[in-house]
KOLGU-4560 file (N, C-alpha, C; in nm, 3 decimals, padded with zeros to 5 digits):
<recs>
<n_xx: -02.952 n_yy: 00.304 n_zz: 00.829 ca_xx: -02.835 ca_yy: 00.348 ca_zz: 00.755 c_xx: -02.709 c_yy: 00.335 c_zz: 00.838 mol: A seq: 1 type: UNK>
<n_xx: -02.699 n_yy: 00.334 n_zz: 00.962 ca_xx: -02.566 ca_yy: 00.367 ca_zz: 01.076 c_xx: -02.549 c_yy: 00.207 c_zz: 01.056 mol: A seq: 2 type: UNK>
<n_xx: -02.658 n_yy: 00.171 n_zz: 01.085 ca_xx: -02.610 ca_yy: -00.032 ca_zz: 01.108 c_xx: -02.543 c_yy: -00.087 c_zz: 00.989 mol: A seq: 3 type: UNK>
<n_xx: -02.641 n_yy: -00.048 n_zz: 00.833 ca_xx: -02.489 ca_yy: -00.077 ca_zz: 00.753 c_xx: -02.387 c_yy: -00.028 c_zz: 00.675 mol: A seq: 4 type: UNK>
<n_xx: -02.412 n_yy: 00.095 n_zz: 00.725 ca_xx: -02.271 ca_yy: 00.186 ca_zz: 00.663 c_xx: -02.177 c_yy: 00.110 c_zz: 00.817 mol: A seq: 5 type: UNK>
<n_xx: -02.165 n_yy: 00.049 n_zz: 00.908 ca_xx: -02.074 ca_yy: 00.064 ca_zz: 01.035 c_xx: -02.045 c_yy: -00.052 c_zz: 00.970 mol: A seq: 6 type: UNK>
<n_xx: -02.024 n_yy: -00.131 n_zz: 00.900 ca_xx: -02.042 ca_yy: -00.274 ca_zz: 00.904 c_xx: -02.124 c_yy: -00.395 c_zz: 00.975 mol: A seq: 7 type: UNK>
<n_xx: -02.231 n_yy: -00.343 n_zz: 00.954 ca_xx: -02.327 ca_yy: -00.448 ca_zz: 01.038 c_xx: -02.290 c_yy: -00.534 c_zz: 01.197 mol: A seq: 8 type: UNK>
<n_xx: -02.270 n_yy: -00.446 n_zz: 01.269 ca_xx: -02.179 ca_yy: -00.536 ca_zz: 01.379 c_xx: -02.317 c_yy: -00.597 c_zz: 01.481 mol: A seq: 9 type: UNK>
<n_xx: -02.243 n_yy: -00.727 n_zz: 01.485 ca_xx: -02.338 ca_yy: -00.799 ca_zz: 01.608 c_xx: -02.384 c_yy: -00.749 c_zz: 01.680 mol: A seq: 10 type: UNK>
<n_xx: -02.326 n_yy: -00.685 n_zz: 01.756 ca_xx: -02.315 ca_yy: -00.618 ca_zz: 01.923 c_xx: -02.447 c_yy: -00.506 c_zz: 01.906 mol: A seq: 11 type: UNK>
<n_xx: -02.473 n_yy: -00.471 n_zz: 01.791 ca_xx: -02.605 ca_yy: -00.359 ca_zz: 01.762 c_xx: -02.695 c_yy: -00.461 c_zz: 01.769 mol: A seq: 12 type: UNK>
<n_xx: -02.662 n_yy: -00.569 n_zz: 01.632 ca_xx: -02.824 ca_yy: -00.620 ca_zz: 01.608 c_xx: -02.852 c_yy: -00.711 c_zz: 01.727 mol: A seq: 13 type: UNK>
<n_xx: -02.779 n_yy: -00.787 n_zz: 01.868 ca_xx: -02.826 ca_yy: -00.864 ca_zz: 01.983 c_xx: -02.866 c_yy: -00.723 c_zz: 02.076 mol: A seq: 14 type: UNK>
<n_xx: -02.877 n_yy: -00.562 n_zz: 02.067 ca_xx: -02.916 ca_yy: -00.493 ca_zz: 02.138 c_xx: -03.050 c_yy: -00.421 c_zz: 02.101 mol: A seq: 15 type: UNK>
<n_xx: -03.074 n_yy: -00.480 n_zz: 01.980 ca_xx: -03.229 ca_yy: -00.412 ca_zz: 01.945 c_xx: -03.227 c_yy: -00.349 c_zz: 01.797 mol: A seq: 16 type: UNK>
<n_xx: -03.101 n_yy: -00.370 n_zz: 01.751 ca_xx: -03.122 ca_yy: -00.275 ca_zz: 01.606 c_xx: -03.205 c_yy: -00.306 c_zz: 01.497 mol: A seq: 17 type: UNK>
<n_xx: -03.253 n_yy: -00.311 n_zz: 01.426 ca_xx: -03.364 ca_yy: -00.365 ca_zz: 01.322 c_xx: -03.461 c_yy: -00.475 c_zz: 01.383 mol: A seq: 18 type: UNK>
<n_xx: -03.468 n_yy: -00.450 n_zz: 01.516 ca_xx: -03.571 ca_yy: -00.534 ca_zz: 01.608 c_xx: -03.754 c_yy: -00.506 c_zz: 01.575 mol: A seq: 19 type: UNK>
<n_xx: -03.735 n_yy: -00.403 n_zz: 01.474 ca_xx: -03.904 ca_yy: -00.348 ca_zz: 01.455 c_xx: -03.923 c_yy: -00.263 c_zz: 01.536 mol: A seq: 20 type: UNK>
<n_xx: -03.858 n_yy: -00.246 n_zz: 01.654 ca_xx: -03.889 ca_yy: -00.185 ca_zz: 01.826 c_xx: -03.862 c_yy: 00.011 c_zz: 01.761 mol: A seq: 21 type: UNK>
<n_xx: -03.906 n_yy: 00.085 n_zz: 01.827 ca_xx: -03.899 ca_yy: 00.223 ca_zz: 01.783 c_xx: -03.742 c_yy: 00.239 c_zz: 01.857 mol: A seq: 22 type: UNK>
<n_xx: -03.677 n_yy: 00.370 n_zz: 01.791 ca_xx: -03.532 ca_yy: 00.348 ca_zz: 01.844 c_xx: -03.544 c_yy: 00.417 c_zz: 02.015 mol: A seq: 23 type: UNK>
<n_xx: -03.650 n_yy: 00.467 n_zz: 02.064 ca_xx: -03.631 ca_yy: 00.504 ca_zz: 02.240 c_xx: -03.639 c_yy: 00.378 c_zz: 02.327 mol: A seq: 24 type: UNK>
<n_xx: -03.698 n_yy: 00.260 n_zz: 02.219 ca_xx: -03.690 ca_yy: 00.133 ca_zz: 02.340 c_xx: -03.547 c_yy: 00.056 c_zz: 02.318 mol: A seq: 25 type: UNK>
<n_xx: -03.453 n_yy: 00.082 n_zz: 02.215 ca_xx: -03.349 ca_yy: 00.063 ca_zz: 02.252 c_xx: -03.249 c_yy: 00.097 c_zz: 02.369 mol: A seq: 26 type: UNK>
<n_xx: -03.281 n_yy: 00.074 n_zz: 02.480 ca_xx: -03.229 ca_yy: 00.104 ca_zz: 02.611 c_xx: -03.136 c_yy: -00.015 c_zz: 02.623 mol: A seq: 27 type: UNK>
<n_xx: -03.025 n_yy: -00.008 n_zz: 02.639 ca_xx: -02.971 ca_yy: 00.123 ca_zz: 02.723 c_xx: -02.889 c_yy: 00.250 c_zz: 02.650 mol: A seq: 28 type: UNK>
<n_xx: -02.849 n_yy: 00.242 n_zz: 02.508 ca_xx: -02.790 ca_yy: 00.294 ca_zz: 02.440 c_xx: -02.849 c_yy: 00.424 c_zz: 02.384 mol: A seq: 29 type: UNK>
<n_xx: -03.007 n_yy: 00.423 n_zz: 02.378 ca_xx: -03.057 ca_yy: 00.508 ca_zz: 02.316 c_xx: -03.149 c_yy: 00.564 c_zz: 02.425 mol: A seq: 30 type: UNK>
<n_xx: -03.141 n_yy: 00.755 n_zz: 02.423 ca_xx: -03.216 ca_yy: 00.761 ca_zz: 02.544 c_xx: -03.296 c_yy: 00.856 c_zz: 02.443 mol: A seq: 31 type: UNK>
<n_xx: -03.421 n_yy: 00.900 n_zz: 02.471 ca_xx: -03.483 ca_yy: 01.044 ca_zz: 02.400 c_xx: -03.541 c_yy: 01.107 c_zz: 02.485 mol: A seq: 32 type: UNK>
<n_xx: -03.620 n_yy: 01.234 n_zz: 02.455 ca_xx: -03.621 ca_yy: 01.374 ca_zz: 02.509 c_xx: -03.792 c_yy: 01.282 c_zz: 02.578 mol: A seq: 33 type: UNK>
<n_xx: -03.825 n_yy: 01.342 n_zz: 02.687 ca_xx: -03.901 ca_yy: 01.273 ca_zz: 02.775 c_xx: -04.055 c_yy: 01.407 c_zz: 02.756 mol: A seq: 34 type: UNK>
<n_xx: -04.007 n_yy: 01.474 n_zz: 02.654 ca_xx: -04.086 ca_yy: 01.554 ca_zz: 02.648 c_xx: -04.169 c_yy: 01.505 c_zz: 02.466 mol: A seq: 35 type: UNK>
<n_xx: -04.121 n_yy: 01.481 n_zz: 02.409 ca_xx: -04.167 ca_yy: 01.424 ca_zz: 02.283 c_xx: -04.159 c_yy: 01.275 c_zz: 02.264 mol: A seq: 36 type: UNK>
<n_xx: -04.064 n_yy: 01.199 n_zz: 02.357 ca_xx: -04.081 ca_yy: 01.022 ca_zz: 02.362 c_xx: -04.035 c_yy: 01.023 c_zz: 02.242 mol: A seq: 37 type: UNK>
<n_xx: -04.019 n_yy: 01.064 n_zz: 02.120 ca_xx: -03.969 ca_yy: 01.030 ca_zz: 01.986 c_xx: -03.824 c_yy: 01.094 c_zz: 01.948 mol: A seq: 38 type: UNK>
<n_xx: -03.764 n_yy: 01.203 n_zz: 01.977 ca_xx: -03.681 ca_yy: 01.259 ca_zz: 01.975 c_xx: -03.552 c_yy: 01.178 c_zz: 02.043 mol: A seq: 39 type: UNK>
<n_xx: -03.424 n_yy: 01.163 n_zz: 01.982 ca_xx: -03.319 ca_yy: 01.096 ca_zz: 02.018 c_xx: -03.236 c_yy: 01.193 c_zz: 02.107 mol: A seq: 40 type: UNK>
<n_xx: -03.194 n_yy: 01.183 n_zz: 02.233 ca_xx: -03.178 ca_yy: 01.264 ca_zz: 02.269 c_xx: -03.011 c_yy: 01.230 c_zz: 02.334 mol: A seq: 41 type: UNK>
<n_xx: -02.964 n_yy: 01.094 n_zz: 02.328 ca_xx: -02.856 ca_yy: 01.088 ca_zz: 02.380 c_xx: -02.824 c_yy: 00.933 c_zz: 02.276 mol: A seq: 42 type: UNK>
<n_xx: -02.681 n_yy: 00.926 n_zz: 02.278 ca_xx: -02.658 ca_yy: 00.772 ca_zz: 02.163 c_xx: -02.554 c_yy: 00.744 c_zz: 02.266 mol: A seq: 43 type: UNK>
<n_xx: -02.546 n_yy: 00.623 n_zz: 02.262 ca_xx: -02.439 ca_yy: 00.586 ca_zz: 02.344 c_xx: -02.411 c_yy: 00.429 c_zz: 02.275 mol: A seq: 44 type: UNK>
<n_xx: -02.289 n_yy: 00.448 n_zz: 02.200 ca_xx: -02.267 ca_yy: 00.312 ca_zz: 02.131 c_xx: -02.112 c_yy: 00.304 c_zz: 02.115 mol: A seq: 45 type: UNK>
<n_xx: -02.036 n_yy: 00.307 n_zz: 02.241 ca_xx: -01.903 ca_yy: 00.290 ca_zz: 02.272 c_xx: -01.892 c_yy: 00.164 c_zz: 02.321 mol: A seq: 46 type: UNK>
<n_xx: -01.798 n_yy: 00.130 n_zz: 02.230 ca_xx: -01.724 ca_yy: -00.018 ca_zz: 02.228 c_xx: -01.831 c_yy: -00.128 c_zz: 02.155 mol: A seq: 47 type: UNK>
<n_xx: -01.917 n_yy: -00.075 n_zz: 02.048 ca_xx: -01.988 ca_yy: -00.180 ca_zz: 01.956 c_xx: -01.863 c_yy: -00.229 c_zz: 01.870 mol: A seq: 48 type: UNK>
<n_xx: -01.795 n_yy: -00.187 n_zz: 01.832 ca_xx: -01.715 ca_yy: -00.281 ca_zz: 01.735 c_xx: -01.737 c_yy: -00.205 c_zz: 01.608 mol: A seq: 49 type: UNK>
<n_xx: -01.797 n_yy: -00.069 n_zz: 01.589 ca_xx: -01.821 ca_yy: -00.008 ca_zz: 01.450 c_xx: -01.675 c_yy: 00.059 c_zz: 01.391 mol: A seq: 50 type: UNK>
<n_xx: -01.714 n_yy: -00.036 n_zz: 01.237 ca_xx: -01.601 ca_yy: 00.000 ca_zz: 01.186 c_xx: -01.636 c_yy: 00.060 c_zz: 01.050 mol: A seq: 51 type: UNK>
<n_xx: -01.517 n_yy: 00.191 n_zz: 01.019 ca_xx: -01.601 ca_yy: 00.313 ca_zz: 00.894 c_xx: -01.651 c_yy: 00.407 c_zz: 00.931 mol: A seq: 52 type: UNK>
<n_xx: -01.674 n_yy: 00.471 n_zz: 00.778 ca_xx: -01.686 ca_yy: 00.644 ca_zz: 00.841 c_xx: -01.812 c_yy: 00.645 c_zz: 00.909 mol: A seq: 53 type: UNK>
<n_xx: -01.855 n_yy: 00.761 n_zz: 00.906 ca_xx: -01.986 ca_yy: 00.788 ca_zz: 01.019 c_xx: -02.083 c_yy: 00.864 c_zz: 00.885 mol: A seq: 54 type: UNK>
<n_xx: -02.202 n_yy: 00.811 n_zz: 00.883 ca_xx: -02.263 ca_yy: 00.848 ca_zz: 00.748 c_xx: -02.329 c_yy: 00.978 c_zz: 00.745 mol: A seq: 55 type: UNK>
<n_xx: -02.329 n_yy: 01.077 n_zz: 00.639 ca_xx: -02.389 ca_yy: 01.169 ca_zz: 00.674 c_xx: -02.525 c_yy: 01.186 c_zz: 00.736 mol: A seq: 56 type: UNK>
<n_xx: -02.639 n_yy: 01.051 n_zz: 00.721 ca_xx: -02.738 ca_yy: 01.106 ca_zz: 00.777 c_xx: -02.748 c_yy: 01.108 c_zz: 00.927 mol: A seq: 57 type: UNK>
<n_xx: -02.663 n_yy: 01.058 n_zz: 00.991 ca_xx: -02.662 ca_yy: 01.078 ca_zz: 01.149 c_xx: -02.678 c_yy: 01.216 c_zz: 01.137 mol: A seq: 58 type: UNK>
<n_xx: -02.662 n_yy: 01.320 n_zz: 01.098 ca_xx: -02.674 ca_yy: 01.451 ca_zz: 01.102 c_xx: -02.823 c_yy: 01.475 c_zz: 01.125 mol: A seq: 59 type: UNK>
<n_xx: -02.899 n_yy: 01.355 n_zz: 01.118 ca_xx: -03.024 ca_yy: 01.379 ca_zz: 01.142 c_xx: -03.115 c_yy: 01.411 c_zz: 01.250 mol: A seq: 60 type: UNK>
<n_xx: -02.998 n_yy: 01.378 n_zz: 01.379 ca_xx: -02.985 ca_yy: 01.379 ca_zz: 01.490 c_xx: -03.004 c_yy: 01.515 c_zz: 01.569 mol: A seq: 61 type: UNK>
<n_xx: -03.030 n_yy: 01.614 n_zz: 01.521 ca_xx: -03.060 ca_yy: 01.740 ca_zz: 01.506 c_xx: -03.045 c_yy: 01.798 c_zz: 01.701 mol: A seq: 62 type: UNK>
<n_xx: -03.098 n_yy: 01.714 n_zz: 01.748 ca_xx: -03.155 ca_yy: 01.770 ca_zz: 01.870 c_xx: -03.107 c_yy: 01.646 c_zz: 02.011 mol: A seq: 63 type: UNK>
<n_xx: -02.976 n_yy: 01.583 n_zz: 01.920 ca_xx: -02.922 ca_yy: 01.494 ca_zz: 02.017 c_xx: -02.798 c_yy: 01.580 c_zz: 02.105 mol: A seq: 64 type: UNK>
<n_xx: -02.824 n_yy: 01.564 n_zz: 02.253 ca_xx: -02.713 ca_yy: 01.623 ca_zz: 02.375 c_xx: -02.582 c_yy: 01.571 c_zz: 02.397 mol: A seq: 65 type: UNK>
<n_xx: -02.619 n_yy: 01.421 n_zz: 02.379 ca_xx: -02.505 ca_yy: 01.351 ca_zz: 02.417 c_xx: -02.492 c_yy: 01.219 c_zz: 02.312 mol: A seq: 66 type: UNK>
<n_xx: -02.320 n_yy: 01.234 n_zz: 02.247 ca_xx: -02.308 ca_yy: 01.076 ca_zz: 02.181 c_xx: -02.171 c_yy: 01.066 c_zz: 02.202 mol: A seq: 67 type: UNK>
<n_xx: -02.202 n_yy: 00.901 n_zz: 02.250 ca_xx: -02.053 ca_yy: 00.856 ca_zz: 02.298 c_xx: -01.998 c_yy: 00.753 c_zz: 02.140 mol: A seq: 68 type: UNK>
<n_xx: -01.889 n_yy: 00.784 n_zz: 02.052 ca_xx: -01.919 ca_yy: 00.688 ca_zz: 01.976 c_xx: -01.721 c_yy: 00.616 c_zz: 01.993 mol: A seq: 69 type: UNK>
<n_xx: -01.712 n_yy: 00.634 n_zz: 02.160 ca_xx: -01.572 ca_yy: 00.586 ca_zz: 02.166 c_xx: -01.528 c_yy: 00.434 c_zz: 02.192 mol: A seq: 70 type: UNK>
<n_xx: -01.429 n_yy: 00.363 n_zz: 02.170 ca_xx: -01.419 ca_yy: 00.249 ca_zz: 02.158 c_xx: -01.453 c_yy: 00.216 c_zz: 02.068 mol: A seq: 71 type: UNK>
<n_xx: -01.426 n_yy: 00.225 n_zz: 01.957 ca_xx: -01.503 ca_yy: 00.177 ca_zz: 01.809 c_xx: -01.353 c_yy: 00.166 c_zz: 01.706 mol: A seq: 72 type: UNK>
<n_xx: -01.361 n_yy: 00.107 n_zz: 01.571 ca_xx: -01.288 ca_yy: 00.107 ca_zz: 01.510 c_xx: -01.314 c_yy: 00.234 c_zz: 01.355 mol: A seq: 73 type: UNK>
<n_xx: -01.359 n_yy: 00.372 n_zz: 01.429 ca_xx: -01.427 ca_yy: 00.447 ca_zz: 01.327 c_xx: -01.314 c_yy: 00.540 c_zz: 01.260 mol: A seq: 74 type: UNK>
<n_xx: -01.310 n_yy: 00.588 n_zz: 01.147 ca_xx: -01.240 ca_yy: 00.677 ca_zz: 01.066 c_xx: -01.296 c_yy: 00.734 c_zz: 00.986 mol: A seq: 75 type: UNK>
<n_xx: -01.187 n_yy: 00.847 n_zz: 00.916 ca_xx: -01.240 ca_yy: 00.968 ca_zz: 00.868 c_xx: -01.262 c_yy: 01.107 c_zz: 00.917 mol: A seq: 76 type: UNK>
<n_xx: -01.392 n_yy: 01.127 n_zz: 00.905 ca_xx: -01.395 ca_yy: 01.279 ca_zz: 00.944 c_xx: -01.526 c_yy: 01.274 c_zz: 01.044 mol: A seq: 77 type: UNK>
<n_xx: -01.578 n_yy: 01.388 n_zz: 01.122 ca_xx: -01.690 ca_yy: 01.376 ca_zz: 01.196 c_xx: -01.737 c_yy: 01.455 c_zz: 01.205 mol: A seq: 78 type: UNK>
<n_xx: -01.698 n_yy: 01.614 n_zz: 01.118 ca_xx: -01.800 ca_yy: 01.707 ca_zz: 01.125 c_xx: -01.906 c_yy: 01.715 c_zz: 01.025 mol: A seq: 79 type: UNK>
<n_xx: -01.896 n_yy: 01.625 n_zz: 00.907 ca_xx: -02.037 ca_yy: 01.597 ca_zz: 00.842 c_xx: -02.142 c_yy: 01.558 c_zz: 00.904 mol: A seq: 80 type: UNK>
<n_xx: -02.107 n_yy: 01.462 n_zz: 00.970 ca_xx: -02.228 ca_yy: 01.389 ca_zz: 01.065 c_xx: -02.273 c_yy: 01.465 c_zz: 01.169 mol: A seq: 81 type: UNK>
<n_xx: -02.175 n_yy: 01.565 n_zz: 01.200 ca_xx: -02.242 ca_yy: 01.625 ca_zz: 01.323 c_xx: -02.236 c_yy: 01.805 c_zz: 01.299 mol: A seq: 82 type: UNK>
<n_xx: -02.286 n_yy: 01.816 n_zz: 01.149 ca_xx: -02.325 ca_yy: 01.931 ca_zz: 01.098 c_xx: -02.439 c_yy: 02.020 c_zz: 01.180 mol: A seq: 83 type: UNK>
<n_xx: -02.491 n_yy: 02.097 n_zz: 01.225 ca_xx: -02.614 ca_yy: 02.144 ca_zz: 01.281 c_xx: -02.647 c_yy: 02.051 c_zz: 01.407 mol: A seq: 84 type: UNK>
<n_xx: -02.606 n_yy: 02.032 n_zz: 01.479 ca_xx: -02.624 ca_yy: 01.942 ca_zz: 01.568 c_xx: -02.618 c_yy: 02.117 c_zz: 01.716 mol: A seq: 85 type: UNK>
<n_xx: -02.727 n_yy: 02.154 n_zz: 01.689 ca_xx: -02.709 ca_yy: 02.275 ca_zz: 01.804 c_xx: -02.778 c_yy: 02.222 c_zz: 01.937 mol: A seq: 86 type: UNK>
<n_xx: -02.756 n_yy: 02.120 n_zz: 01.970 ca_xx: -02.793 ca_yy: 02.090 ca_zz: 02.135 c_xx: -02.687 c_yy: 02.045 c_zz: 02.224 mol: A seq: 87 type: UNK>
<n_xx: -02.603 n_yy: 01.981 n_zz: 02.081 ca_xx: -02.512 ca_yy: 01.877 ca_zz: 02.166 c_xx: -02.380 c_yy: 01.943 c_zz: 02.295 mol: A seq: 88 type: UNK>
<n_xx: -02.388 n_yy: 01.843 n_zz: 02.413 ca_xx: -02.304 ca_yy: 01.907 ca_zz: 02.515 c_xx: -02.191 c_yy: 01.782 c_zz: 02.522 mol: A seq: 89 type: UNK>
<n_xx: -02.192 n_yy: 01.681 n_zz: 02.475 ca_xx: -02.088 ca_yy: 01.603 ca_zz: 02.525 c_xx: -02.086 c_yy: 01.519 c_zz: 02.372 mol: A seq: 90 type: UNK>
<n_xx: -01.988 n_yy: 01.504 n_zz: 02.359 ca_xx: -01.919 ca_yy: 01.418 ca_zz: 02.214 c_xx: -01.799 c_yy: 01.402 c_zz: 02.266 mol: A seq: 91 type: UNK>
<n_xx: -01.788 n_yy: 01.192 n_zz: 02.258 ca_xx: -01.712 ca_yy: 01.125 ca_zz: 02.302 c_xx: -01.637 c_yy: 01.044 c_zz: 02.182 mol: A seq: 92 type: UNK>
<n_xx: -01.512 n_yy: 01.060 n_zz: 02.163 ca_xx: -01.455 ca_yy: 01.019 ca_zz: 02.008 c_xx: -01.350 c_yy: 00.895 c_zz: 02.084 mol: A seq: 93 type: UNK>
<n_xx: -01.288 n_yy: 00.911 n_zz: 02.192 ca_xx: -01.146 ca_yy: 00.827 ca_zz: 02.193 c_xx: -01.162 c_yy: 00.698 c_zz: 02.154 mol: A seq: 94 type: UNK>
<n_xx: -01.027 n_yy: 00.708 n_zz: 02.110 ca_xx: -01.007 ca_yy: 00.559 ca_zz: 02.098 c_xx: -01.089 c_yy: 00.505 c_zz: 01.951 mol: A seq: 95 type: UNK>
<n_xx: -01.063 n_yy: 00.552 n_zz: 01.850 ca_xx: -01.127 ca_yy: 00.581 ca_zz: 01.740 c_xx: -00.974 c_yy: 00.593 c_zz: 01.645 mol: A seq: 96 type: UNK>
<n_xx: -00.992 n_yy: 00.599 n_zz: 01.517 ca_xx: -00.916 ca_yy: 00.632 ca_zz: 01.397 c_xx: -00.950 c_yy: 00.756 c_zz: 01.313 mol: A seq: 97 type: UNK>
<n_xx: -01.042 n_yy: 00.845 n_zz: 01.381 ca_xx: -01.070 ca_yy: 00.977 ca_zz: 01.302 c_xx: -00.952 c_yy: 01.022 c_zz: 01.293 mol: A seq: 98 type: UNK>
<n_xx: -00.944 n_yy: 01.076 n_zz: 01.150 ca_xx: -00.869 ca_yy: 01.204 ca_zz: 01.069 c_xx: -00.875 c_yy: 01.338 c_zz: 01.129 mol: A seq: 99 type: UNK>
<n_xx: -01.028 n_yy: 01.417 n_zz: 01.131 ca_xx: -01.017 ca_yy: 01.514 ca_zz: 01.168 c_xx: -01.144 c_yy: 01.485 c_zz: 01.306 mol: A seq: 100 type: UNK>
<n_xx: -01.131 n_yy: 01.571 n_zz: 01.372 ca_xx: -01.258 ca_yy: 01.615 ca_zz: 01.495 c_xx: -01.265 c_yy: 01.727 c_zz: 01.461 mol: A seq: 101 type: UNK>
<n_xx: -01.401 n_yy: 01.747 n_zz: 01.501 ca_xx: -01.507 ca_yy: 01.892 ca_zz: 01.477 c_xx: -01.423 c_yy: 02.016 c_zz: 01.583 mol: A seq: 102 type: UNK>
<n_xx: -01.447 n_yy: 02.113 n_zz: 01.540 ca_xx: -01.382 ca_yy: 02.245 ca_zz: 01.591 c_xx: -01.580 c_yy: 02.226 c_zz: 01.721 mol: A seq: 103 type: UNK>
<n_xx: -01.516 n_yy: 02.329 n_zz: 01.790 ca_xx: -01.645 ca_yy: 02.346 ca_zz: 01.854 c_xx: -01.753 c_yy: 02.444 c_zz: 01.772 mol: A seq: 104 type: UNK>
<n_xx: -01.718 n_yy: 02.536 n_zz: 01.690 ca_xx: -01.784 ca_yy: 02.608 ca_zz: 01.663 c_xx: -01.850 c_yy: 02.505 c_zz: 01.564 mol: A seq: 105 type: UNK>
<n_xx: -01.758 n_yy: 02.453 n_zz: 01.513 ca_xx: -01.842 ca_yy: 02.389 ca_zz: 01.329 c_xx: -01.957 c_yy: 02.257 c_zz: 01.417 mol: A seq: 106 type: UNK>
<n_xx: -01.955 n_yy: 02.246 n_zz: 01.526 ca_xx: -02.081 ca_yy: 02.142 ca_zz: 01.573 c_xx: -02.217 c_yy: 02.206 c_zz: 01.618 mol: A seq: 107 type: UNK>
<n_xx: -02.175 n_yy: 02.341 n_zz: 01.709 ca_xx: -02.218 ca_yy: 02.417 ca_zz: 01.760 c_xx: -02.333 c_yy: 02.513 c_zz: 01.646 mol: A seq: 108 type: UNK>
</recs>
């Protein structure tokens, strides 16, 4: 859903995106919790070229610490996507076209 709500950008699909591969072997961008191997635990996709809002199901992300989604051409809003997101310690926006950013509490 992120690959084509962003506009399908190259720079994902030559790094592993719809590769078949589970998303923790997407390294280097995607790290997960070393305790479940399945759990997403960090995103790091600054300066892919994603352009558009951020879709609500990233919210799915439940138990992700860290996402960098700066350098991008993204807009809109970002506390849908990062509704219930009670782990996260670092959220990286610059350099972006968001409208609003999340209060700390409303991520928290």
């Amino acid at each position: 859903t992120l690959f084509y709500s962003l506009n399908e950008p190259s720079k994902l699909l030559s790094s592993g995106w719809l590769s078949g591969k589970q998303e923790c072997a997407w390294t280097p961008m995607v790290e997960c919790d070393v305790r479940t191997g399945s759990t997403v635990s960090k995103l790091n996709i600054s300066g892919f070229d994603l352009q558009g809002q951020l879709p609500k199901e990233l919210s799915s992300l439940r138990y992700v610490t860290h996402l960098d989604l700066s350098k991008n051409v993204l807009n809109g809003g970002v506390t849908r996507a990062t509704t219930g997101w009670s782990e996260l310690q670092e959220l990286r926006l610059a350099n972006n076209r968001f409208e609003t950013a999340p209060e700390l509490m409303d991520v928290m």
